[in-house]
Residue frames relative to the residue before (quaternion, step in Angstrom):
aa qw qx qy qz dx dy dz
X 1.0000 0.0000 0.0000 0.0000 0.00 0.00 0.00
X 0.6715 -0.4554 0.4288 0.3974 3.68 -1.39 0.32
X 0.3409 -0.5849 0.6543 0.3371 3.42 -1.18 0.52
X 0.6964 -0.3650 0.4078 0.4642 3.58 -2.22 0.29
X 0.8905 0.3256 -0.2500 0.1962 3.99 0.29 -0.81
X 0.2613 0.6727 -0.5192 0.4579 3.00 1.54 1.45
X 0.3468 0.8079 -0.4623 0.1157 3.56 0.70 -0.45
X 0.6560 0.4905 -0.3314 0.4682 3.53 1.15 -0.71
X 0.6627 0.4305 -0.2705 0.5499 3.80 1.21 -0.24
X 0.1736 -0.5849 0.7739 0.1698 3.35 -1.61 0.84
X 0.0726 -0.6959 0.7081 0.0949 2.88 -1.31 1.19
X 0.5071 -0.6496 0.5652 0.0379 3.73 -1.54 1.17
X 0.1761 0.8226 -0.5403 -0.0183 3.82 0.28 0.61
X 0.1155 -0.7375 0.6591 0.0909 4.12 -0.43 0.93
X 0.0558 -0.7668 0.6238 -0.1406 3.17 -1.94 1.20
X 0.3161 -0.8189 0.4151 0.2390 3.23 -0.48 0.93
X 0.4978 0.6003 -0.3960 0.4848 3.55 1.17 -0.30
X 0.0957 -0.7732 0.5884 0.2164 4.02 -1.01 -0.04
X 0.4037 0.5514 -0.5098 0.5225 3.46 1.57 0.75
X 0.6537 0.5611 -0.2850 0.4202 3.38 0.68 -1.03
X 0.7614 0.3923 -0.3096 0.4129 3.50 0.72 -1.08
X 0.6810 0.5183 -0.3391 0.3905 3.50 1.24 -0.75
X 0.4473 0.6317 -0.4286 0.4660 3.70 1.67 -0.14
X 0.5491 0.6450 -0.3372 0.4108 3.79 1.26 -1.23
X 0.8016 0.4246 -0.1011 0.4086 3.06 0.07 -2.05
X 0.5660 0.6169 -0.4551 0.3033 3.71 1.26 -0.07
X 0.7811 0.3772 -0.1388 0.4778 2.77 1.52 -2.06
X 0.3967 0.4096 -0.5753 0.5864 4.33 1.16 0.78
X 0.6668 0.3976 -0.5185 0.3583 3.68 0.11 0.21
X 0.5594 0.6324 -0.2351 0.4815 3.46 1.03 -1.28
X 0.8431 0.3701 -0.1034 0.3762 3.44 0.45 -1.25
X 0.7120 -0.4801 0.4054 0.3135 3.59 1.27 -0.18
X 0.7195 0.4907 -0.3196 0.3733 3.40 0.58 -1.38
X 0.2078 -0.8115 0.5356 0.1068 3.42 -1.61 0.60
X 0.6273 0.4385 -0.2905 0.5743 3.47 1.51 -0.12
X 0.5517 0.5145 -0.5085 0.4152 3.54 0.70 0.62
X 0.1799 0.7270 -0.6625 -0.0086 3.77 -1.03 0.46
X 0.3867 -0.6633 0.6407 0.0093 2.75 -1.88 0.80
X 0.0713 -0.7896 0.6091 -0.0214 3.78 -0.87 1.40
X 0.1609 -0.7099 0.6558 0.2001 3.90 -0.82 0.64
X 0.4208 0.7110 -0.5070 0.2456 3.19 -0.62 1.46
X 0.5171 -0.6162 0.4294 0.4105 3.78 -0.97 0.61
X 0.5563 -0.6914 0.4240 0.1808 3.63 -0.81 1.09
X 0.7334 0.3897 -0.1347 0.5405 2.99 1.51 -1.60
X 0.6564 0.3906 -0.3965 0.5093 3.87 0.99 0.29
X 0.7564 0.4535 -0.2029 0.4254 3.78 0.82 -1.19
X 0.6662 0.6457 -0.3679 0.0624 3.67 0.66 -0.61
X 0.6126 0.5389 -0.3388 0.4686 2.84 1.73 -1.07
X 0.4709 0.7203 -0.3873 0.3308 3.93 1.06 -0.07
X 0.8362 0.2626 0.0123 0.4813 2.98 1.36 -1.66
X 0.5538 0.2875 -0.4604 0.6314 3.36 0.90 0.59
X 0.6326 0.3915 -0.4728 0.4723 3.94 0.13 0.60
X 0.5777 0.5590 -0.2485 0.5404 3.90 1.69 0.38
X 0.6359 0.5038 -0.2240 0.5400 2.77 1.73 -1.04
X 0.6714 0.4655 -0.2932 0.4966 3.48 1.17 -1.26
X 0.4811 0.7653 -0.2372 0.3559 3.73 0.73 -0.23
X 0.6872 0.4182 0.0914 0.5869 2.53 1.60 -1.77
X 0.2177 -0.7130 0.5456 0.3827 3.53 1.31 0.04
X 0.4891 0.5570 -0.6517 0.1611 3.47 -0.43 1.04
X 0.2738 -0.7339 0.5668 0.2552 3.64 -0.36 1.14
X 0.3930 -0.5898 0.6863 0.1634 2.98 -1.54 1.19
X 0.3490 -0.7303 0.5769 0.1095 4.17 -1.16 0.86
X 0.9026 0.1558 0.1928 0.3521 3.05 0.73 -1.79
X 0.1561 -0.7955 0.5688 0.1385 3.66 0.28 0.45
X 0.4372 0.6723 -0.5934 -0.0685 4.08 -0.80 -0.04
X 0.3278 -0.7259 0.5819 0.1645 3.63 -1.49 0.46
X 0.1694 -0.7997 0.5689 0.0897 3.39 -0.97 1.18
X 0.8172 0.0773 0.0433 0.5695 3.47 -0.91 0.65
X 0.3240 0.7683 -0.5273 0.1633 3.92 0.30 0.69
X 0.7985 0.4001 -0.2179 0.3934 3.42 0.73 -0.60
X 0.3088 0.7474 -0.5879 -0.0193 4.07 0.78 -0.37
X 0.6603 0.3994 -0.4462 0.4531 4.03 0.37 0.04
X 0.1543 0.8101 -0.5657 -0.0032 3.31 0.03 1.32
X 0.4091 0.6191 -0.5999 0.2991 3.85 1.20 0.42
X 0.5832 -0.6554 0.2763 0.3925 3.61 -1.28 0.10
X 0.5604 0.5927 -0.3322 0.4736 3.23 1.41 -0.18
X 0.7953 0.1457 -0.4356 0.3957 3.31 0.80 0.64
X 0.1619 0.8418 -0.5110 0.0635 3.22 1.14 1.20
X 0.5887 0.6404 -0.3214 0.3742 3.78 0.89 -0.58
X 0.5378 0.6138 -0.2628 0.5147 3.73 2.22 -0.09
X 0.3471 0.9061 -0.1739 0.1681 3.26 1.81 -0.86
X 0.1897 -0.8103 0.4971 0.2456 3.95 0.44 0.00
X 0.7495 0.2543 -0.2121 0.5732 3.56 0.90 -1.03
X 0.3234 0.7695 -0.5473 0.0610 3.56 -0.81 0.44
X 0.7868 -0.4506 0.1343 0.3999 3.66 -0.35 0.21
X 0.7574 0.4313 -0.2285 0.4337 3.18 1.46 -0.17
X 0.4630 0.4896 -0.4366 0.5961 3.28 1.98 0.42
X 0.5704 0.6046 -0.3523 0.4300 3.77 0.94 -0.35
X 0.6321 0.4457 -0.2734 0.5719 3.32 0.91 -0.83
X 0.6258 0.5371 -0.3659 0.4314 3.90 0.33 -1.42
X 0.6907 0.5184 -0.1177 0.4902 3.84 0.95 -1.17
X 0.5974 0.5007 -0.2438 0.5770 3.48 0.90 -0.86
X 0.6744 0.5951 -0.2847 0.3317 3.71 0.85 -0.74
X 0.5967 0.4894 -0.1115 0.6262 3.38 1.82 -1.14
């Protein structure tokens, strides 16, 4: 989770699991915090959806980062990938 002196940043964490996100959204409840959210969604289908909502919204996006995105690194499951050239581009756009 965010430490206390992020407070000036909202930070946007996306997940494809909806166990995973509802584990998130427990501990930003537990903890207090109010600029942390949590979306269950496919990166590679939803992003360009939500940063173009976000930009809408005059909310400048700062930072892009990606945690743990790639664990099928054989080549036969490259088509399972998270980073691939068309989330790079979708990102690159913002």
């Amino acid at each position: 989770m965010a430490s206390n002196h992020t407070n000036d940043l909202n930070l946007l964490g996306l997940e494809i699991r909806r166990p995973v996100v509802d584990l998130c959204l427990r501990r930003k409840a537990s903890s207090g915090l109010r600029n942390v959210h949590f979306l269950s969604v496919n990166a590679n289908v939803d992003l360009t959806e939500i940063l173009s909502s976000l930009q809408k919204l005059s909310i400048p996006i700062d930072t892009v980062t990606i945690q743990f995105p790639d664990p099928h690194f054989k080549s036969k499951h490259k088509k399972r990938r998270v980073v691939n050239a068309g989330l790079v581009s979708c990102i690159a756009k913002f």
